[in-house]
N, C-alpha and C positions, 0 to 999 in steps of 0.2 A: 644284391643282384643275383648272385648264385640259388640263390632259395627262391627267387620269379621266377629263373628262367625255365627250371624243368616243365612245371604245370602248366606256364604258358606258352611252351612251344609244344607239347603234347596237345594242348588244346586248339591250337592253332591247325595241327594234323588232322585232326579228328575234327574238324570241321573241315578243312576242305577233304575227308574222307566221304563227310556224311551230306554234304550240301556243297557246290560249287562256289567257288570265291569267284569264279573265274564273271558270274551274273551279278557282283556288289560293282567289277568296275567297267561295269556296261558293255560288256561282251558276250556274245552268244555263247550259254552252255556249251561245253565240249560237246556232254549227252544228248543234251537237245541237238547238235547242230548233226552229230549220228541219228540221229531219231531221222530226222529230216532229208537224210540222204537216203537212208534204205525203204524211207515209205516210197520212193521215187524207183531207188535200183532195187528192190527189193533184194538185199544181198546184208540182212540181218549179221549172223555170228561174224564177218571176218570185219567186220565195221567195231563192231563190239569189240572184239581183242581189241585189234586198234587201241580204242579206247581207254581199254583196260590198261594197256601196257603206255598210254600215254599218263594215269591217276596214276600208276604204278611208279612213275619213272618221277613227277612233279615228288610224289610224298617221300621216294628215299632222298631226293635230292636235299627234300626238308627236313629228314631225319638227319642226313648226314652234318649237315648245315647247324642243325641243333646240337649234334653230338660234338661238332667242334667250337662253339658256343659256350657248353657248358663246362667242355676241357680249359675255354681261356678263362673264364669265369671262377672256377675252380681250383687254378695253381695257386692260391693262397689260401686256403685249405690245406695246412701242412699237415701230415699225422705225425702222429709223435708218440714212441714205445710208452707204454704204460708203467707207473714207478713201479718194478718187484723190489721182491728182498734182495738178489740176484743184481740187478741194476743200482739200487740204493747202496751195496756193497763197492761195486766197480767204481761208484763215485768217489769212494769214499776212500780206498784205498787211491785211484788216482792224487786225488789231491794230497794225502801224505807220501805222494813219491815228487809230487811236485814243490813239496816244501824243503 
């Protein structure tokens, strides 16, 4: 599961980066439904931020939401020092103090 989940919730972002999820579950584009306001108000850029800070705020939410995802997914992923000569040593002397 650790090894899915990064590519597919990056993919998951970047799609609703680059194409609306929001029109798969029959809901009017955010953009379209801005589009549709300012042909009306003609009050273009502050519709647009809007906008902007509404994709803005959906995809941290998904990033962060990923980020702790991949945290739970990943505490069994221990690391573990790599044997030196230095560590091989300390073992090795431990165990004749323990004998």
């Amino acid at each position: 599961m650790r090894f899915v989940l990064p590519p597919t919730g990056n993919e998951a972002i970047n799609l609703l980066k680059m194409t609306s999820l929001v029109t798969f579950i029959a809901v009017d584009d955010l953009f379209y439904t801005a589009q549709s306001i300012y042909a009306r108000t003609f009050e273009t850029i502050p519709l647009l931020i809007v906008v902007a800070f509404w994709y803005l705020a959906v995809v941290s939410i998904m990033s962060v939401g990923q980020h702790f995802l991949e945290r739970h997914f990943g505490r069994s992923d221990v690391r573990r020092e790599p044997l030196t000569l230095r560590a091989l040593r300390n073992a090795i002397s431990l165990r004749g103090v323990a004998r």
